[in-house]
N, C-alpha and C positions, 0 to 999 in steps of 0.2 A: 475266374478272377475274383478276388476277394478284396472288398473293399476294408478298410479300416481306419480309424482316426485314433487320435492320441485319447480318448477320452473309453476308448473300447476294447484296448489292447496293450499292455504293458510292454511286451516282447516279444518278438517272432522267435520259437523254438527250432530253425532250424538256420543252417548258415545261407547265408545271403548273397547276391550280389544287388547292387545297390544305384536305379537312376538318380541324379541328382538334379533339383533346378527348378523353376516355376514352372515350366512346360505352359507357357500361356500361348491359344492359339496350336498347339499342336502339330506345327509346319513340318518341312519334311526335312528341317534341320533336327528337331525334335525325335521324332521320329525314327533319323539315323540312328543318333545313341540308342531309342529303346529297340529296336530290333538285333541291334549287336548286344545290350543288357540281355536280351532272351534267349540268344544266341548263345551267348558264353557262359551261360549259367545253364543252359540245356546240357553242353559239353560240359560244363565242371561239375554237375550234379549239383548244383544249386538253387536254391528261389529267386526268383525274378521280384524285387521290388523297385517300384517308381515313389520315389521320397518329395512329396510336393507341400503346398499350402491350401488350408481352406480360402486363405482369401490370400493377394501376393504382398508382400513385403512393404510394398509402398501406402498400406492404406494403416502400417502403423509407423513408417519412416518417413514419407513424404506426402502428411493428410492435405497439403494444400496442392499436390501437383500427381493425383495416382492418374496412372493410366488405366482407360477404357478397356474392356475385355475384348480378346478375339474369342474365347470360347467359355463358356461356362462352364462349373465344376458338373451338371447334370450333361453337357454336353461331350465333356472330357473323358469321363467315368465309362460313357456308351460308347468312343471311339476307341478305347483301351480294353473295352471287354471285348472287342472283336480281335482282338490279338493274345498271344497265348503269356502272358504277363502274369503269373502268380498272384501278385499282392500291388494295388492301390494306395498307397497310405498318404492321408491329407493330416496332416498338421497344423494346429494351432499358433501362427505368429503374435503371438504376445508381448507383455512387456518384460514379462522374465524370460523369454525365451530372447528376444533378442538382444539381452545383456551377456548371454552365451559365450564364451570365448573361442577358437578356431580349436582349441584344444579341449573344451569343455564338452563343445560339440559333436569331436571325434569320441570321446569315452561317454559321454552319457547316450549319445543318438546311435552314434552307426555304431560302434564296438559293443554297451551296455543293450541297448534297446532292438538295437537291430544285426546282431552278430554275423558284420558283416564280413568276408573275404572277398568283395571285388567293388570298387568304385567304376561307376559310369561318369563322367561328366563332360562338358563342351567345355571349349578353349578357354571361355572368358567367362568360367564359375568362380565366383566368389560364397565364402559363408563364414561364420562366425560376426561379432562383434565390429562393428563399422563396417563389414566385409574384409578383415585382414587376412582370411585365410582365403587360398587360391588353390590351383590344379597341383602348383610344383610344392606346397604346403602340404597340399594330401597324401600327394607322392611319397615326399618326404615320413611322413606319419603311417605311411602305409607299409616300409620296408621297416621302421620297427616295431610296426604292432601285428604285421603279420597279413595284410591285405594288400591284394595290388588293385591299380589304380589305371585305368583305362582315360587317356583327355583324346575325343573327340575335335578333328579340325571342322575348321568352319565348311559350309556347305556355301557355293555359290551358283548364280544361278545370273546369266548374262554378264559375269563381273561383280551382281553385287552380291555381298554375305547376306545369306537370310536370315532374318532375323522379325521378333515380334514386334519392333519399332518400325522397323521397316516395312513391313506387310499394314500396319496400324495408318501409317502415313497415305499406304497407297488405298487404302478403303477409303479414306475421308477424301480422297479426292477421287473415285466414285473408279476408281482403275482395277475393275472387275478382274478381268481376263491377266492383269499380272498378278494381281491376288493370289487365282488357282496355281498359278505358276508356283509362287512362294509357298504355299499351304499345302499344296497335295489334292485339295478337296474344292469345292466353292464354299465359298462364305456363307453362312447362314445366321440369319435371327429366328429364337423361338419367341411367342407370348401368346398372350391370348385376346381372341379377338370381342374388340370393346363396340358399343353405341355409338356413332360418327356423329355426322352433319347430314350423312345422307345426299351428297353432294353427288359422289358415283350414279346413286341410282337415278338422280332427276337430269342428268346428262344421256343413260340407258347403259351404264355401264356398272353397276353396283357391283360394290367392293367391300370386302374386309377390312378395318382400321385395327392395327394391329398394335396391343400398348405390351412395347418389347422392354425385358429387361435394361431398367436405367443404366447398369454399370456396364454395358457392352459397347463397343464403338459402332457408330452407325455409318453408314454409305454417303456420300454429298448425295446434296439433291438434285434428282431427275428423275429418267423413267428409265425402270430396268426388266430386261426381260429375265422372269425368274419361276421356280419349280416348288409347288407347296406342298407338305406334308399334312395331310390331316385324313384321322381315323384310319391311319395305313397303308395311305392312297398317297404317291406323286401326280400333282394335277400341274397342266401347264397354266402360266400368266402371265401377266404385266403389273409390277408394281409402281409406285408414285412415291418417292419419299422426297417430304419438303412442304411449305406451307400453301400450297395452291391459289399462287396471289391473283389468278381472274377470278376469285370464284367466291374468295373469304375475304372479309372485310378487316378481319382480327390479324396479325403474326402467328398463326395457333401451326403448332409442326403438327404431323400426323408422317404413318406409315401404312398406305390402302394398297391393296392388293383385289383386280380382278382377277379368277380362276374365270376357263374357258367352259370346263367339263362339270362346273357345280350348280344345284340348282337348292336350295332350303335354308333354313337358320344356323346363320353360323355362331351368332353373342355366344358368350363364354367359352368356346369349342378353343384347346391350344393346340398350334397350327408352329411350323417351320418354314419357313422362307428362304428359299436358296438363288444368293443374285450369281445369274448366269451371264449376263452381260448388259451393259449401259446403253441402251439408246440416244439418250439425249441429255441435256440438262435440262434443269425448270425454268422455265419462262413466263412472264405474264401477258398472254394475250391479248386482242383490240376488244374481243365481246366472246359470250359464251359461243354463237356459233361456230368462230373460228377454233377454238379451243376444242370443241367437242368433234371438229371435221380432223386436228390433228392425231388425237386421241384414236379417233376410227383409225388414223393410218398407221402409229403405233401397235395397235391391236394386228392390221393385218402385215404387218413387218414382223411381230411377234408369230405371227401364225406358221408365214413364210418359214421361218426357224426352225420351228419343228418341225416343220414336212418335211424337210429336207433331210433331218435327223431319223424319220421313219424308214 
């Protein structure tokens, strides 16, 4: 797969078919349309491109209200090169781009830039200019410029439509296990691990404090059983995300993670975090003893988990 941005590529030389959409989160509503993109452009002799954004639309539409990330563009890049998707392209939403008309769009991006003969899109894509242009717009636009047009029905899953709002909703309120459901995958935060308080270790359970990309959505607070990536290795653990009111005097958030199987320095080391499922919520305890006796029984409920899984 070939990554490419608007700043590196004027034109794809060869005919197209074409995902459309932010693809934020990558769920398995997402995922639908680009497997049938790969699919249909395998059979029609085509290139596979996914048409996205460096950053989504709302952080030059809506700067007082953008929504959190489910997935990062370094994390999106690596889930799409494990599929057989020809071409990446992130684009620049700008201020001149998003003065674009539904029809400016069609002739300068997909027909000029991107000679396309096949649209991917979901039910409820919108593009151009306020978003005027839709599925039955491209349709339209597609029978006479010469390209058809595939719309995608929604994906449900227990009744409801998945969706990146929806999956957004269900992390912040710490609902792991329908997460995966909606996504495909578990959720994960990368970043890299920073200097704490040191609080972990004078309880005997030192930990990682993990300082995660600001623009991604985070988990509610509790303690989650979860699986870490670092230096190539899935390690098992317990993470803690939330302000650990027995223990700090301050408000201060953090995100610590103990691994079972680690022993050495982790500062600077960037590490993946995969929440596998909630435990509990955060709570403030009567005194460190009690906190550090519950801690132990997190740990060995977390334990339980994996054995079971051996």
């Amino acid at each position: 797969m070939q990554v490419i941005t608007n700043n590196t590529i004027d034109t794809v030389t060869r005919y197209t078919g074409v995902g459309l959409g932010n693809f934020d989160g990558l769920h398995i509503g997402h995922m639908a349309l680009i497997n049938t993109l790969i699919s249909e452009c395998k059979l029609h002799g085509l290139k596979s491109v996914v048409y996205t954004f460096i950053k989504h639309p709302d952080h030059m539409l809506r700067k007082a209200l953008i929504s959190p990330l489910i997935t990062a563009n370094e994390q999106k890049t690596q889930l799409l090169a494990s599929t057989e998707l020809d071409y990446l392209y992130y684009e620049e939403f700008d201020e001149e781009y998003s003065q674009l008309s539904p029809d400016e769009f069609i002739k300068n991006i997909l027909m000029d830039k991107l000679k396309i003969k096949l649209a991917v899109v979901g039910f409820n894509y919108r593009f151009g200019y306020m978003g005027r242009g839709d599925s039955e717009y491209l349709k339209r636009a597609g029978k006479k410029l010469g390209f058809r047009v595939i719309v995608m029905p929604p994906v449900k899953v227990n009744a409801e439509i998945v969706s990146s709002t929806l999956i957004r909703s269900y992390i912040r309120r710490g609902k792991i296990d329908r997460v995966f459901q909606l996504l495909g995958r578990h959720f994960s935060l990368t970043g890299t691990v920073v200097c704490g308080r040191h609080i972990g270790r004078t309880l005997g359970f030192p930990t990682a404090n993990i300082l995660a990309n600001p623009e991604m959505v985070i988990p509610a607070n509790g303690v989650y059983i979860t699986k870490t990536r670092l230096e190539g290795r899935w390690l098992n653990g317990i993470t803690n995300v939330g302000v650990a009111p027995t223990v700090r005097g301050e408000n201060i958030f953090s995100i610590e993670t103990h691994l079972f199987e680690y022993e050495g320095d982790l500062y600077g080391k960037p590490i993946e975090v995969c929440f596998i499922q909630r435990l509990r919520g955060e709570r403030k305890f009567e005194n460190i003893a009690a906190l550090k006796k519950q801690v132990a029984e997190d740990i060995e409920e977390t334990r339980r988990y994996w054995e079971v899984l051996k």
